[in-house]
Steps between C-alpha positions, in 0.01 A plus 500: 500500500700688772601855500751566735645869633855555729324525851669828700542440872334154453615291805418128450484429849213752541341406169566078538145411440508744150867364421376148486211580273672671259829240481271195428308453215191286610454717776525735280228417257264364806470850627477627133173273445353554779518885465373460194155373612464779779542701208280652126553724242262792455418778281333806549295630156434894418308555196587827297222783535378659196630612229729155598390214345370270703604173345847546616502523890849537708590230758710480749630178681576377821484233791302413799562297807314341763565629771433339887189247580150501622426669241793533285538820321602585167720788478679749208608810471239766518606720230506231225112463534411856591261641243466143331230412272522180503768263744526178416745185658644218279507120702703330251203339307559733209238730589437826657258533745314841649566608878392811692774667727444670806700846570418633841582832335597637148911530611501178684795357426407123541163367364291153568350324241167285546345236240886361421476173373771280545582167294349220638755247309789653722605225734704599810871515509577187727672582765422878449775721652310727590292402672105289539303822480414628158509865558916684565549628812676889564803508642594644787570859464820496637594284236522733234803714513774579243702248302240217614559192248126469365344240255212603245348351176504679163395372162141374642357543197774282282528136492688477791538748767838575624595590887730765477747569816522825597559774818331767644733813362365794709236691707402815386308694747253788389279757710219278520590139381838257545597279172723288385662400211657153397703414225269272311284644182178337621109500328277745792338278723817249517556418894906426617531263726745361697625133543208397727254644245404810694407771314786815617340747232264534158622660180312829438500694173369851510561699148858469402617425883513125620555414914414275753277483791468303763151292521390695784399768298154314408222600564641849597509870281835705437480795702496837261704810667296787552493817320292679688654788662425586861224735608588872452410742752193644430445884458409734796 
């Protein structure tokens, strides 16, 4: 399955390598499958405090992605597993399985996750187009800039996942942070790529406000403004 959006200021000559991809089917559905193994639904579990009853706990799902090599990391978004009593990844044996996520602060906005287990039945994607290293790479920064043709999976969960095409909309830029927001409705956690596989930014949800960030951002804690106010003069 293919979901396709009109591309503003999309010049194929710039974009050659995307406008291939996305015009031929195997190609196509090569890249598909072999995002799909970089790639694992998650869900984050908060059980109801008293007078709640317990038996009926809230989750809330999402992906992670390996990310890089030696080791390979696996990343989400940090606010789906902030607070979490129990996380817990899915490898496509029918299970769920516990792991332990890693914030290096309570507002980070990108978490790791250790103790991910990964099917072992998954056989490689011959001819993998993206590349012989497990893990995704980050793109370049420079790479990610307005109405940049992007590539992302949705439906992880489902039978089949579907890559969605999609585009960077706009960058929203804040006293203390920079965001940006693409025109897919993606799970928190999901990374867009681009053609080579390259991760340009990950789907964050925080509340009722979904953006992107690029994968930089690991490992690193939104700044908070300060509302301290300066030193008064003191008294004679």
């Amino acid at each position: 399955m293919v979901k396709t959006v009109p591309f503003e200021h999309f010049n194929v000559n710039r974009h050659q390598r995307f406008a291939e991809l996305v015009s031929n089917a195997h190609q196509f559905d090569t890249f598909r499958r072999s995002l799909v193994q970089r790639m694992i639904p998650i869900r984050a579990r908060f059980d109801p405090k008293p007078p709640l009853d317990p038996r009926f706990p809230k989750y809330l799902h999402g992906v992670a992605f390996a990310l890089g090599n030696s080791p390979t990391r696996w990343v989400t978004a940090g606010p789906l597993v902030k607070g979490a009593d129990r996380i817990e990844s899915h490898n496509g044996d029918g299970d769920w399985y516990e792991v332990i996520a890693r914030l290096p602060c309570p507002d980070a906005e990108l978490a790791t996750l250790d103790q991910v287990r990964r099917d072992k039945a998954t056989k490689r994607v011959r001819k993998d187009p993206i590349g012989p290293d497990f893990g995704l790479n980050a793109a370049a920064p420079q790479d990610v800039k307005p109405h940049r043709p992007l590539l992302a999976l949705s439906n992880l969960e489902g039978t089949a996942a579907v890559l969605d095409v999609g585009r960077i909309d706009s960058v929203e830029k804040e006293a203390n942070s920079t965001v940006w927001i693409s025109n897919l409705k993606l799970a928190p956690g999901t990374p867009l790529v681009n053609a080579e596989g390259a991760v340009l930014l990950v789907r964050i949800k925080r509340g009722t406000r979904s953006y992107e960030l690029p994968p930089s951002a690991l490992d690193s804690c939104p700044e908070k403004p300060s509302d301290e106010n300066p030193d008064e003069p003191k008294g004679p």
